[in-house]
C-alpha positions, 0 to 999 in steps of 0.5 A, a space after each residue: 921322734 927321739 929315736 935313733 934309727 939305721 938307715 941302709 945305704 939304699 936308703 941314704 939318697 931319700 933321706 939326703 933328700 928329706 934332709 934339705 925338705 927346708 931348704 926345698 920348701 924355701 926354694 918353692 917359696 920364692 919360685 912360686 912367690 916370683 911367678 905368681 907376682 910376674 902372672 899376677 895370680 893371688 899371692 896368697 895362693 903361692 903362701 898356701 902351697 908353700 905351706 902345704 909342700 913344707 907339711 907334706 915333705 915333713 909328714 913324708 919324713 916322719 913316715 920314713 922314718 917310722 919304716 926304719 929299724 931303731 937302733 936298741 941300746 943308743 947311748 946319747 953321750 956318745 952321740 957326735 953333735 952338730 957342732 962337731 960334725 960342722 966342725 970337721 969340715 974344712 975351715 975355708 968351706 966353713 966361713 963360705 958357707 957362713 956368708 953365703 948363708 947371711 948373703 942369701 938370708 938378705 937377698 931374700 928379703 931385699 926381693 921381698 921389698 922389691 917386688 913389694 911383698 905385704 903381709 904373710 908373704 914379707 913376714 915369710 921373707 923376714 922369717 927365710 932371713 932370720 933362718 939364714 942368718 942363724 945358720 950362718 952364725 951357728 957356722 961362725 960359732 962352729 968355726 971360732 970353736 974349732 979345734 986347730 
């Protein structure tokens, strides 16, 4: 939206929830992708409502952030990037979260060939992976940026 906007403490819970909406839609994606497989439904059923709960939780935070008041006189240079949040964390969480970040991009896609996905579905699994693996190399880029 290009807008910064304040959000009240109250508030903080939904838009933590909103904030992982990704990792909620990757989360659903393979649920619904290994119980349609073991109840041999169509697959491409469990891609439909992958997709609409990835919209929906989109358009859900588009709308709430519109409610929110915009904060006037936002200055973009003093705006902290992601890197730098990133990089206050702590160096060991960093370097955990970056392999479990690659660990679970490739176990996605070795499920997907293990239970011989084809098609849209393998091509989620290929795109959950490339996902994966490049929040783990933003955290590897962030750790070798830190400030010691």
């Amino acid at each position: 939206m290009k807008n910064a906007v304040y959000i009240p403490t109250f508030d903080f819970k939904m838009f933590s929830f909103y904030r992982y909406r990704y990792i909620i839609g990757v989360s659903s994606f393979i649920v619904l992708q290994t119980l349609f497989t073991l109840f041999h439904a169509s697959v491409l059923l469990s891609n439909i409502l992958t997709i609409f709960i990835f919209v929906f939780l989109e358009y859900k935070f588009r709308v709430f952030l519109k409610e929110k008041q915009k904060v006037k006189k936002f200055n973009k240079s003093e705006y902290i990037g992601y890197i730098d949040v990133l990089n206050k964390q702590d160096p060991t969480k960093m370097l955990l979260k970056a392999v479990l970040y690659i660990a679970l991009g490739i176990l996605i896609l070795y499920n997907g060939y293990d239970k011989s996905y084809v098609g849209v579905s393998l091509a989620f699994c290929w795109l959950i992976m490339i996902v994966c693996v490049f929040y783990g190399l933003i955290q590897f880029y962030a750790f070798s940026k830190r400030k010691s």
